[in-house]
VOBA-1610 file (N, C-alpha, C; in pm, whole numbers, padded with zeros to 5 digits, always signed):
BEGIN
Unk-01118-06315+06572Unk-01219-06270+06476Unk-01171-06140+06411Unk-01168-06146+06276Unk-01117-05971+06214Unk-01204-05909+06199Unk-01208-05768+06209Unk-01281-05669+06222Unk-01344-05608+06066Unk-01407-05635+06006Unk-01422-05573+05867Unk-01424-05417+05887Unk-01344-05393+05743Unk-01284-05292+05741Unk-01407-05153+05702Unk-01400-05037+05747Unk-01487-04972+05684Unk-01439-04902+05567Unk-01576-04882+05480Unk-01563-04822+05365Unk-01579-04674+05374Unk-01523-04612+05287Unk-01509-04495+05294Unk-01631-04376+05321Unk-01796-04462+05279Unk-01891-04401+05328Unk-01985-04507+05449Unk-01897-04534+05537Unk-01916-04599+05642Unk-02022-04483+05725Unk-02003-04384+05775Unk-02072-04282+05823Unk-02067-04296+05922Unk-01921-04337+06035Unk-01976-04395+06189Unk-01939-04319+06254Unk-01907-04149+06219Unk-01872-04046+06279Unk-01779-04051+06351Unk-01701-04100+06325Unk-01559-04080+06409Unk-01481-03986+06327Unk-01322-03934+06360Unk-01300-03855+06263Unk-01165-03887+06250Unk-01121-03888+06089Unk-00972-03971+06115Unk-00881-03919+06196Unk-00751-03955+06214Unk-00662-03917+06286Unk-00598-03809+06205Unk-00535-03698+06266Unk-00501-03566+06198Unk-00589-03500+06106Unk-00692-03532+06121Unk-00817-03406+06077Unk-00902-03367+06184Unk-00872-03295+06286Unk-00923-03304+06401Unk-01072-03190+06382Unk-01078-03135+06243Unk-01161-03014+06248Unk-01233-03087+06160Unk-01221-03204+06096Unk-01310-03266+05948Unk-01466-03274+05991Unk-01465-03320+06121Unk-01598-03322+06160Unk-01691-03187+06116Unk-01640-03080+06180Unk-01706-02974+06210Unk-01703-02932+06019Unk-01676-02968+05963Unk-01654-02902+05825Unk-01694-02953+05749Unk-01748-03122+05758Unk-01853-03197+05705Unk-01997-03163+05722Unk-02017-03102+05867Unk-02132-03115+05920Unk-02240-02955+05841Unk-02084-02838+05855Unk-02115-02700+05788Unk-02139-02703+05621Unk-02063-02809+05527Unk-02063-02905+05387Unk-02281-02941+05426Unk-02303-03015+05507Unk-02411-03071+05512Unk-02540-02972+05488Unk-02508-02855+05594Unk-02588-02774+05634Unk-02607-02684+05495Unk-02513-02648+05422Unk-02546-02589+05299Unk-02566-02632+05182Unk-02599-02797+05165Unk-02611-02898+05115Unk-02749-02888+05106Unk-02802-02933+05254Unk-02962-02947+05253Unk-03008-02771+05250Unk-02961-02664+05253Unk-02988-02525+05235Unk-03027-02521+05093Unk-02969-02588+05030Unk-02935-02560+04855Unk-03050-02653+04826Unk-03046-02755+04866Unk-03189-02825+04832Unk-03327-02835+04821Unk-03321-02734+04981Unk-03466-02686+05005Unk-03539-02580+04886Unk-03413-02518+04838Unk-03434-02405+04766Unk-03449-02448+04610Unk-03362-02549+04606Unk-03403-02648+04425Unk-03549-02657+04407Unk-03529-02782+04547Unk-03631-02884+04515Unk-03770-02898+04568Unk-03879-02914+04518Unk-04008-02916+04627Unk-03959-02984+04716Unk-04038-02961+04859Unk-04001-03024+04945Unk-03888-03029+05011Unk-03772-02980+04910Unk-03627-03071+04952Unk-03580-03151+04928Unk-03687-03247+04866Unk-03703-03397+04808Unk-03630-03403+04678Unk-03484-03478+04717Unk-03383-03500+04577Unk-03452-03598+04441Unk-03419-03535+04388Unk-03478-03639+04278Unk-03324-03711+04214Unk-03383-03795+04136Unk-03265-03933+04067Unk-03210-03802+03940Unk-03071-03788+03951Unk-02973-03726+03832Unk-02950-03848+03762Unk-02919-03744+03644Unk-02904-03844+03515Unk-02738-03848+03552Unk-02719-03970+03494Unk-02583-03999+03556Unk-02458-03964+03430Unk-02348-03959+03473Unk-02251-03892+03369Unk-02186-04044+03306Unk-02143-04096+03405Unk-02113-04258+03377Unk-02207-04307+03256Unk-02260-04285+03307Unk-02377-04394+03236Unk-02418-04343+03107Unk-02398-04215+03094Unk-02465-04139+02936Unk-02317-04155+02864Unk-02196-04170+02948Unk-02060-04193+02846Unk-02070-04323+02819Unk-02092-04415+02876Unk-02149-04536+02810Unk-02235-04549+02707Unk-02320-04537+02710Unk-02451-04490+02609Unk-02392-04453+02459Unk-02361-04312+02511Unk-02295-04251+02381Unk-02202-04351+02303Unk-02097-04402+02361Unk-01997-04482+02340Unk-02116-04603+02258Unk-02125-04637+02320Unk-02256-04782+02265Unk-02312-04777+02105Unk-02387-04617+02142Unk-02448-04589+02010Unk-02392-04595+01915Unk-02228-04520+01963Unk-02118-04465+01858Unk-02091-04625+01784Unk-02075-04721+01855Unk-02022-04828+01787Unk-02143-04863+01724Unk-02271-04901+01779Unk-02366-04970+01704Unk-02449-04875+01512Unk-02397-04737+01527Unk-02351-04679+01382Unk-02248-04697+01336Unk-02128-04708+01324Unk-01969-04740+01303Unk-01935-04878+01360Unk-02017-04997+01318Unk-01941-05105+01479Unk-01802-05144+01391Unk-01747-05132+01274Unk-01600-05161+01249Unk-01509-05118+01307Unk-01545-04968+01265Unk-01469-04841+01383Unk-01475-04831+01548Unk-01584-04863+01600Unk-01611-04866+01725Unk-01617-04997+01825Unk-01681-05101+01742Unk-01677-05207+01813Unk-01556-05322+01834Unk-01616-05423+01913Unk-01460-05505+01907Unk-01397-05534+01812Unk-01242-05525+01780Unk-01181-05581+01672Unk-01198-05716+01590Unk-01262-05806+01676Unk-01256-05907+01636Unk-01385-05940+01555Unk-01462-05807+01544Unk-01611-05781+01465Unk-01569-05848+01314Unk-01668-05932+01232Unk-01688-05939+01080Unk-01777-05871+01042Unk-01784-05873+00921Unk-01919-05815+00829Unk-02006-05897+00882Unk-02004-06036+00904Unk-02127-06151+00892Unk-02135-06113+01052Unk-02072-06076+01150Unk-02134-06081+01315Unk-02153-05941+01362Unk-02144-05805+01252Unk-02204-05695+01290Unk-02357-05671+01335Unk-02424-05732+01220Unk-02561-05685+01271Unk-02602-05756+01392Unk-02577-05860+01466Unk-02567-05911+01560Unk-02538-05840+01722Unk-02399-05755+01689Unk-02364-05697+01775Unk-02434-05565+01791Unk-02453-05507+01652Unk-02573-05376+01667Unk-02714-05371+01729Unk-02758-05530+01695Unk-02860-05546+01748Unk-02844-05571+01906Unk-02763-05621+02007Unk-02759-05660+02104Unk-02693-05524+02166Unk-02576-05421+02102Unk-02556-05291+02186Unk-02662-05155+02145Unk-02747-05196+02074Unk-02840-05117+02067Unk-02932-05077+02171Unk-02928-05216+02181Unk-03100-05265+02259Unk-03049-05274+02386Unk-02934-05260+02430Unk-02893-05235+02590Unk-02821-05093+02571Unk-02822-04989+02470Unk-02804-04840+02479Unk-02904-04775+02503Unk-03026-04834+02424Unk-03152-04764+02456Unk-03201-04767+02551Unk-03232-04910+02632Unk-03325-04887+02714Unk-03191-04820+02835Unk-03063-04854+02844Unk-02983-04752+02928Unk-03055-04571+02883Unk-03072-04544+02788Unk-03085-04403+02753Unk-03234-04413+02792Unk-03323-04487+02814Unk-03429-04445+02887Unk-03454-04420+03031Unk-03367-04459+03088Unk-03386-04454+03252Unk-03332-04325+03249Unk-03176-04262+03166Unk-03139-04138+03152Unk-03234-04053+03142Unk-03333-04078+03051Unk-03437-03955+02951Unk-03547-03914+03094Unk-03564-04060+03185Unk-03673-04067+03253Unk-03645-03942+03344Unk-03499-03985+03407Unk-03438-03930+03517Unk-03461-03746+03518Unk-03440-03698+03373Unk-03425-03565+03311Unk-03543-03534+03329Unk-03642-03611+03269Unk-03824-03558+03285Unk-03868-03510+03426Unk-03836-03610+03556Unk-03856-03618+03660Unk-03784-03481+03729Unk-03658-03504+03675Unk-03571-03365+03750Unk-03665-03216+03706Unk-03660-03209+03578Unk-03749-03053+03516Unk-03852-03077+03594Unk-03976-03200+03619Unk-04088-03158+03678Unk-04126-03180+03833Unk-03980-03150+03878Unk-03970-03121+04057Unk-04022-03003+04063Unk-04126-02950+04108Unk-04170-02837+04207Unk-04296-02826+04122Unk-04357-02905+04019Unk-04453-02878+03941Unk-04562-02998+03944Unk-04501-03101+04044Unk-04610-03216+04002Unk-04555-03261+04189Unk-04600-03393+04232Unk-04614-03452+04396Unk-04536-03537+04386Unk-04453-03582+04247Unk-04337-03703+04242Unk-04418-03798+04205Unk-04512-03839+04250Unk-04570-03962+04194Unk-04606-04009+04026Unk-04630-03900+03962Unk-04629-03888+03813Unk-04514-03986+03734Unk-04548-04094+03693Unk-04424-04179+03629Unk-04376-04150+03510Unk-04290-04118+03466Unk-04328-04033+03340Unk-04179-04154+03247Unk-04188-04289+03290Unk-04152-04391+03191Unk-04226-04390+03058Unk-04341-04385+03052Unk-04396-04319+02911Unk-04349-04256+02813Unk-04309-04123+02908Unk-04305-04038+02821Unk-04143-04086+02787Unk-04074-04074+02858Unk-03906-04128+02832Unk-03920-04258+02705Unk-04001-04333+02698Unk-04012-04426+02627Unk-04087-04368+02468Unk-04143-04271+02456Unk-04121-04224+02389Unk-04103-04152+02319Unk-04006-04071+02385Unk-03837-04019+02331Unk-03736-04082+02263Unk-03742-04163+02349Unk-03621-04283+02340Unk-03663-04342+02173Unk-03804-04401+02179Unk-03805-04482+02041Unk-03761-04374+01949Unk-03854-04253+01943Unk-03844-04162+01855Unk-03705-04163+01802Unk-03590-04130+01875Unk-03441-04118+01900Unk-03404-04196+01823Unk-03427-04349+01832Unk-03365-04462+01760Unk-03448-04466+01619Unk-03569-04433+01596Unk-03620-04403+01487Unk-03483-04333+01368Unk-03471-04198+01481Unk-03373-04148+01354Unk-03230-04134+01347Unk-03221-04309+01432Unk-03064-04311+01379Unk-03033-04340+01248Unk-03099-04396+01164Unk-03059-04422+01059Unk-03032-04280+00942Unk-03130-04197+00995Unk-03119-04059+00927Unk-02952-04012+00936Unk-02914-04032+01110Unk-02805-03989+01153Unk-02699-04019+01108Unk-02695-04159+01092Unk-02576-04208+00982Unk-02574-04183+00872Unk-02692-04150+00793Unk-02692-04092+00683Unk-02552-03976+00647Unk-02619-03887+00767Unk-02507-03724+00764Unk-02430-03727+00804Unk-02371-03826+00895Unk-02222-03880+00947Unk-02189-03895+00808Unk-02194-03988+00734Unk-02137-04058+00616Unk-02090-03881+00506Unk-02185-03814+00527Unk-02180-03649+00429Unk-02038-03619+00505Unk-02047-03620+00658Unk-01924-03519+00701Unk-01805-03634+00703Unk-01767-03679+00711Unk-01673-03813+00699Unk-01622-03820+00553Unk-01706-03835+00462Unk-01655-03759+00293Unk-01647-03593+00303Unk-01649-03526+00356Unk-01644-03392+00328Unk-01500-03384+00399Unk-01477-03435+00550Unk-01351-03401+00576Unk-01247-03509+00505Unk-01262-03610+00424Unk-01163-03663+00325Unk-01160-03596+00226Unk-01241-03555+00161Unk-01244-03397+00038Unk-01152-03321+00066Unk-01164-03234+00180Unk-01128-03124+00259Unk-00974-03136+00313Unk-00903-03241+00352Unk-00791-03200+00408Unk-00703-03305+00319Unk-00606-03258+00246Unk-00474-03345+00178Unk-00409-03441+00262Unk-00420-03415+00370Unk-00354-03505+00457Unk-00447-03636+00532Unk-00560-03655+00461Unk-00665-03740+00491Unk-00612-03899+00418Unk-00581-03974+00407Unk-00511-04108+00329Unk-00629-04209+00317Unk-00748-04182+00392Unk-00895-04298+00375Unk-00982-04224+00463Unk-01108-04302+00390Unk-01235-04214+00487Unk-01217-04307+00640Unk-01177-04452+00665Unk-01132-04516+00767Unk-01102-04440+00874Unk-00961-04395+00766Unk-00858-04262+00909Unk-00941-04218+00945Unk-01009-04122+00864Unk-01135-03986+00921Unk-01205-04074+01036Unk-01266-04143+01020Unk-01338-04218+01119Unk-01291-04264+01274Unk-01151-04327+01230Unk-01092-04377+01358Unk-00986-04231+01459Unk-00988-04138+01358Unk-00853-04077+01437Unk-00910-03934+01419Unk-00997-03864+01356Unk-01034-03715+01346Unk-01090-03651+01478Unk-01049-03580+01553Unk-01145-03551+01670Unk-01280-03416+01608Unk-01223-03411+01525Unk-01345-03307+01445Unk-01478-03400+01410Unk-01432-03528+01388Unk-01604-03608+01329Unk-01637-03664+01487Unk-01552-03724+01557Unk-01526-03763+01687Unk-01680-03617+01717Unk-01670-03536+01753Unk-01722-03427+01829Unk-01861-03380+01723Unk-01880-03427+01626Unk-01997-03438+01489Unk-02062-03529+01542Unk-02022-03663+01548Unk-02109-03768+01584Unk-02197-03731+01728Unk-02116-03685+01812Unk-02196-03663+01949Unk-02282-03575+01955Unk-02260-03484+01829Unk-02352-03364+01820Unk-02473-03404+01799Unk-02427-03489+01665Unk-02553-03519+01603Unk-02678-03603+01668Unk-02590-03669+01774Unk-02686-03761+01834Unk-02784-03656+01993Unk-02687-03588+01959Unk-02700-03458+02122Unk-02836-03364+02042Unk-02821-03352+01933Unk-02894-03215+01831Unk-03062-03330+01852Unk-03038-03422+01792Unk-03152-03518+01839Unk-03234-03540+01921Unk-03162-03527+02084Unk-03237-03541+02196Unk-03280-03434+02234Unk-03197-03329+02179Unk-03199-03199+02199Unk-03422-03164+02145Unk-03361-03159+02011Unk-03472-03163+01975Unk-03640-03254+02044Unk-03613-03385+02104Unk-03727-03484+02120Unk-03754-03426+02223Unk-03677-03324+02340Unk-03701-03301+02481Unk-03624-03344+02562Unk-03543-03375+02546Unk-03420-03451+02663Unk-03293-03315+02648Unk-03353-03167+02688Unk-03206-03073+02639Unk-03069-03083+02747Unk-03121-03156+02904Unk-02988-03153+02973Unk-02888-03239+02918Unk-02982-03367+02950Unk-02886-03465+02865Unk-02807-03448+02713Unk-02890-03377+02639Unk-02809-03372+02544Unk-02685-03284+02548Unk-02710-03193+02623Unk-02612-03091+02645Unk-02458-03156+02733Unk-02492-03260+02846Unk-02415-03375+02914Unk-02327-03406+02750Unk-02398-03476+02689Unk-02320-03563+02537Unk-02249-03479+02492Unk-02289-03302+02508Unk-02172-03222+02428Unk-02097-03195+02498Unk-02096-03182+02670Unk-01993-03155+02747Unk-01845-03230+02688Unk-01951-03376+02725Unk-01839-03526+02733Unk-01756-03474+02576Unk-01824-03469+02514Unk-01726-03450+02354Unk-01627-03350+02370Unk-01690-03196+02451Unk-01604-03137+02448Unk-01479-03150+02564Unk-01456-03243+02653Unk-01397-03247+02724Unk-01271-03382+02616Unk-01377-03451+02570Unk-01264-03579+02492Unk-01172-03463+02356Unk-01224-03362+02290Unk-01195-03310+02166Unk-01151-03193+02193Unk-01130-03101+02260Unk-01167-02948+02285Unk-01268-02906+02199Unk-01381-02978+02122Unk-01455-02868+02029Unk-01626-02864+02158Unk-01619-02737+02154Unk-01798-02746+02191Unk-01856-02709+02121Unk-01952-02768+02102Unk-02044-02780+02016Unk-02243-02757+02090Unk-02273-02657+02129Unk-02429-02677+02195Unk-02526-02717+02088Unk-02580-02848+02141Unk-02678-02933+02139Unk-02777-02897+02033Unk-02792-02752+02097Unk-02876-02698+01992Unk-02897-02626+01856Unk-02754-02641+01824Unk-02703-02573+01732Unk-02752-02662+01549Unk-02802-02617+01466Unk-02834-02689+01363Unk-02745-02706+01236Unk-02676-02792+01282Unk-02526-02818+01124Unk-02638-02890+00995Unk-02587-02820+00868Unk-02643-02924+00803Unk-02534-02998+00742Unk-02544-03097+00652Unk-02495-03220+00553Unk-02352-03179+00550Unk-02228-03282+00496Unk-02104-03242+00488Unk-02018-03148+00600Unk-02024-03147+00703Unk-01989-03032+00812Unk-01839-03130+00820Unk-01709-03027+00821Unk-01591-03038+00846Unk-01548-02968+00951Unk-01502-02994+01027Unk-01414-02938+01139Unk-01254-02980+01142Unk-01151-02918+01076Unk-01015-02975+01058Unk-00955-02905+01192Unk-00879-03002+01245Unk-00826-02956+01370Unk-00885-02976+01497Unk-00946-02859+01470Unk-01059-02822+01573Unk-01036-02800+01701Unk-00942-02752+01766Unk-00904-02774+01933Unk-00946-02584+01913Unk-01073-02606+02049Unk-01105-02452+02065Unk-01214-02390+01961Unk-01296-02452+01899Unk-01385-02423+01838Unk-01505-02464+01940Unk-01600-02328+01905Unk-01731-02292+01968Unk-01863-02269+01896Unk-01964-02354+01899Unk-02049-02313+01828Unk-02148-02305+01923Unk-02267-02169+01932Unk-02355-02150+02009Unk-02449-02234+01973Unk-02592-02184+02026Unk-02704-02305+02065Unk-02782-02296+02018Unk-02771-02095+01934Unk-02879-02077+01803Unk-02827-02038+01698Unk-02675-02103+01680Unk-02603-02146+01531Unk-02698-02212+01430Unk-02697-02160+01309Unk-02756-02220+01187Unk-02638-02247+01092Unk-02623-02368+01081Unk-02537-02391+00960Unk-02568-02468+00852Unk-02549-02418+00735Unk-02560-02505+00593Unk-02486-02608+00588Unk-02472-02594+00414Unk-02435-02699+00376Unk-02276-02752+00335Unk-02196-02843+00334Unk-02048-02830+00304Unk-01971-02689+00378Unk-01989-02685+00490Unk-01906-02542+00579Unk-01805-02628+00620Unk-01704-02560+00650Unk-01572-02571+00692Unk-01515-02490+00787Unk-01461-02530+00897Unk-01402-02455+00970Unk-01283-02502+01076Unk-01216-02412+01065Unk-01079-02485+01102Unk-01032-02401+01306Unk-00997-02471+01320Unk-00937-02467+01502Unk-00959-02264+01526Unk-00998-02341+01703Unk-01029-02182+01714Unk-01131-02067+01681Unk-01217-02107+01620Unk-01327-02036+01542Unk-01411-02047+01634Unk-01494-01918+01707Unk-01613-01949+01753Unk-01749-01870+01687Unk-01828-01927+01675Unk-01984-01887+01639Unk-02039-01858+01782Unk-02034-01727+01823Unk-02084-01653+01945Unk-02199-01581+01943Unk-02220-01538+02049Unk-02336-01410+02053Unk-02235-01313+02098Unk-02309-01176+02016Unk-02250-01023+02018Unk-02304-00950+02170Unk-02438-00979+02222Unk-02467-00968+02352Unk-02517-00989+02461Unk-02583-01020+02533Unk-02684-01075+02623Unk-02769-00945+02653Unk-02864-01015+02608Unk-02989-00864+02669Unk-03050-00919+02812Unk-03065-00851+02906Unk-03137-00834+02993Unk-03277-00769+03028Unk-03370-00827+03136Unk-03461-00774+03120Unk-03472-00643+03253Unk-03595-00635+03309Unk-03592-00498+03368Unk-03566-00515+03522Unk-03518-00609+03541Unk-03439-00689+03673Unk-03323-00665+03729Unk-03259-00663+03567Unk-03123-00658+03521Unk-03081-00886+03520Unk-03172-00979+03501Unk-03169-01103+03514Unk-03136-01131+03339Unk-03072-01222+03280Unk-03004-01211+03166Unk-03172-01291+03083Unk-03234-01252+02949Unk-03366-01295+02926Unk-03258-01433+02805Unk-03370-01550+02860Unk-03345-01655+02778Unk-03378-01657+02655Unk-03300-01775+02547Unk-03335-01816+02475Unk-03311-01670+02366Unk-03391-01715+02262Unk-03386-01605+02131Unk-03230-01620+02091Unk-03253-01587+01918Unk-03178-01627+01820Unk-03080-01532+01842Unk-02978-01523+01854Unk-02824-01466+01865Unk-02701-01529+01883Unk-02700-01646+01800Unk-02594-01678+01705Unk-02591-01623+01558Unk-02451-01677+01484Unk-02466-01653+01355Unk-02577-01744+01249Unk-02592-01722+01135Unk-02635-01782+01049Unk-02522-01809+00926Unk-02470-01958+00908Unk-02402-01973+00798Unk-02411-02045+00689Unk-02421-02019+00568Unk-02490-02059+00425Unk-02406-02153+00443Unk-02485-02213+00297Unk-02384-02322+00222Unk-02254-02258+00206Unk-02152-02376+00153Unk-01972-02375+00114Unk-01918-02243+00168Unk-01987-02197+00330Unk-01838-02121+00371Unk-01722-02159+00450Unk-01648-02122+00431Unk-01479-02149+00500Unk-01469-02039+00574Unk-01449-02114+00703Unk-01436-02027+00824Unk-01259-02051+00930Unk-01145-01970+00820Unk-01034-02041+00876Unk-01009-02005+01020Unk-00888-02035+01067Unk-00868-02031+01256Unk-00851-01925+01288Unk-00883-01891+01394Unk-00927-01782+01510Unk-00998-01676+01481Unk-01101-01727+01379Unk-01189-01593+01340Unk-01279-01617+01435Unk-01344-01516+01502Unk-01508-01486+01544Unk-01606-01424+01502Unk-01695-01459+01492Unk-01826-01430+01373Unk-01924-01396+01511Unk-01988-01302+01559Unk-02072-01290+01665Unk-02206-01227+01632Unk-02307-01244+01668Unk-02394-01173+01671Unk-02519-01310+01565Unk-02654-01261+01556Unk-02694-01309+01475Unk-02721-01206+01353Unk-02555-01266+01263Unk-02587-01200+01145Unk-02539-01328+01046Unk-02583-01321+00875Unk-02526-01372+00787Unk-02403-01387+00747Unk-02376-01471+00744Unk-02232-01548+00606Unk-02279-01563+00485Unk-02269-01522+00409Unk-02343-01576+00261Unk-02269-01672+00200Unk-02347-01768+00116Unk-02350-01836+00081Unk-02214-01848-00017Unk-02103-01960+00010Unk-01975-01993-00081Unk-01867-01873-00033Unk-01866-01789+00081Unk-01791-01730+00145Unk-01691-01742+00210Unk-01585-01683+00230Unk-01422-01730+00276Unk-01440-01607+00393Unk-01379-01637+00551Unk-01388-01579+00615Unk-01208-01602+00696Unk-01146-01489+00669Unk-01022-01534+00699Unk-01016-01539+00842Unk-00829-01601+00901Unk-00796-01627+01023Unk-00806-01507+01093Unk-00815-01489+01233Unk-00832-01445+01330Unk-00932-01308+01290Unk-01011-01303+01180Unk-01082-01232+01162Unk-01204-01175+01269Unk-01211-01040+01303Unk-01309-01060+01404Unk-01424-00970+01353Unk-01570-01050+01317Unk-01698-01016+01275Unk-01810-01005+01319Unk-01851-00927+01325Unk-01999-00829+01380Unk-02100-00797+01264Unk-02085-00809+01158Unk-02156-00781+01047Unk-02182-00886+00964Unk-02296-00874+00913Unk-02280-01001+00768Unk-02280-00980+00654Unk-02224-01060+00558Unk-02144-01015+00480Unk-02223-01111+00344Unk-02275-01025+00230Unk-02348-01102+00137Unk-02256-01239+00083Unk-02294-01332+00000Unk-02253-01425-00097Unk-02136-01387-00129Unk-02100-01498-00134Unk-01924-01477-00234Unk-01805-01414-00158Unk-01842-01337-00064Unk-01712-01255+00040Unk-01606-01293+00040Unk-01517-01233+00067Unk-01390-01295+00108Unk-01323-01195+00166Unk-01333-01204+00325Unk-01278-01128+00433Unk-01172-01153+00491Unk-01087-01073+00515Unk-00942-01054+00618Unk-00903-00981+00668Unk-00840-00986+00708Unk-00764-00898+00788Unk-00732-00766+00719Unk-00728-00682+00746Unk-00637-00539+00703Unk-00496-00563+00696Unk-00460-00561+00580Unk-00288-00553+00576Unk-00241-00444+00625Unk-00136-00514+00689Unk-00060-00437+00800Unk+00020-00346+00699Unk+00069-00196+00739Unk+00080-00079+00675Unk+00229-00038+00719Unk+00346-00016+00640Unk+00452+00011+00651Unk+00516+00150+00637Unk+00542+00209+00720Unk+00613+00353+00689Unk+00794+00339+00716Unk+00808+00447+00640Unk+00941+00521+00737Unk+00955+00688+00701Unk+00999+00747+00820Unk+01011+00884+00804Unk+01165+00915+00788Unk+01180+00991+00657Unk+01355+01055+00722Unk+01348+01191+00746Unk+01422+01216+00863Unk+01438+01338+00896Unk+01314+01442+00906Unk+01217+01331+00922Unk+01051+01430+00964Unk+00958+01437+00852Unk+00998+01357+00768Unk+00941+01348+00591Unk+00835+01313+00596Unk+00669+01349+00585Unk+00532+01329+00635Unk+00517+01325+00772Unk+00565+01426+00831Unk+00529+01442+00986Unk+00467+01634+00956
//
């Protein structure tokens, strides 16, 4: 008779061979495990996490069922798209509702007895959400022509679509800025992780891009969570939209929330490695050069750089 084999969370306390201390170091792992819990969670009582798997699926899903040429199977037509949108839709959503549920339940641990089902309310989020995908593709379609406008080296809006990691990291926003907004802010913030881990760009959830948004490059660009951005902005690798400080309160505990990002108008160009910090203005149709570093805002029309670098020579002590 063969012995079935155990799986790796078998739990039958034995301890492998040459880890003779694993025991004792699982058990001390345990003890500050359930320490950390007691202190989360009412009770102690874990609640269901929204899963990471499962929201990169999702995302992925959505992404094709707006783009399904670009995203979905190759073997997609015009005549068997709406077909496929309709069928990865309708298994993204209700996947993104058990997500939305999971998030509700987690925030209202220590405030309610668990029993509160709050599928309702996840349900509607969720519709709301799919309500305004169509809005969403709308402004995909703005930044997708803006970065074929925008870079000479663009050959079809296609390319932009299939190969840009700058719209790549737009799309997730936009769908992240969404949930962000309906009440789902972990999860959405999860969708900007995942982007920023596939793109290097982060992008927080909460940040408000409007119409035409270009990102060329983009590896190392940061935009905070109370960024305001207009219309047709541009910004190229490296650029972050920061805060100038964190205020604290009389604790010395860092105080949430409140506006301290930048604010950026319509048509500014924000080239690479500038930082713009604080919540101040860009005005409107403004050029903000590379590695520029800004604390101030700067009316309409600007066009900031660097200080040119300054050349001397002395002979024999000549202006000394």
């Amino acid at each position: 008779m063969t012995q079935a084999k155990q799986g790796p969370h078998a739990g039958n306390g034995s301890e492998p061979s040459g880890f003779p201390q694993l025991g004792r170091i699982v058990a001390e792992l345990g003890e500050l495990r359930r320490a950390s819990q007691k202190r989360r969670y009412r009770d102690g009582r874990l609640p269901e996490l929204p899963s990471r798997e499962a929201t990169i699926e999702i995302i992925e899903g959505l992404a094709a069922s707006l783009y399904p040429r670009h995203f979905g199977p190759p073997e997609l037509t015009t005549d068997s798209a709406d077909g496929f949108v309709l069928y990865t839709l309708d298994k993204s959503l209700r996947a993104l509702r058990e997500q939305v549920r999971r998030e509700l339940q987690l925030l209202a641990n220590g405030s309610d007895d668990g029993t509160i089902d709050h599928r309702p309310r996840a349900h509607e989020i969720v519709d709301a959400f799919a309500q305004a995908l169509p809005l969403i593709r709308a402004l995909l379609d703005t930044d997708i022509r803006a970065a074929y406008e925008g870079d000479p080296a663009a050959k079809s809006l296609d390319e932009v679509v299939f190969s840009y990691p700058g719209l790549s990291a737009i799309i997730r926003h936009r769908l992240a800025h969404r949930l962000y907004l309906l009440g789902a802010p972990m999860l959405a913030r999860l969708v900007s992780e995942i982007a920023h881990s596939a793109t290097g760009i982060d992008i927080h959830p909460g940040a408000e891009i409007g119409e035409g948004f270009f990102i060329d490059h983009g590896t190392g660009v940061v935009i905070g969570e109370t960024a305001v951005i207009g219309r047709n902005v541009r910004l190229y690798q490296a650029v972050t939209l920061g805060a100038k400080r964190f205020e604290v309160d009389e604790t010395g505990a860092l105080v949430k929330g409140g506006a301290r990002h930048p604010i950026i108008e319509d048509d500014v160009v924000i080239y690479a490695g500038a930082t713009v910090l604080g919540r101040i203005t860009i005005g409107r149709g403004s050029v903000i050069g590379g590695n520029v570093w800004l604390t101030h805002g700067v009316p309409a029309g600007s066009n900031v750089t660097q200080a040119k670098p300054l050349s001397e020579s002395f002979t024999f002590g000549a202006g000394i």
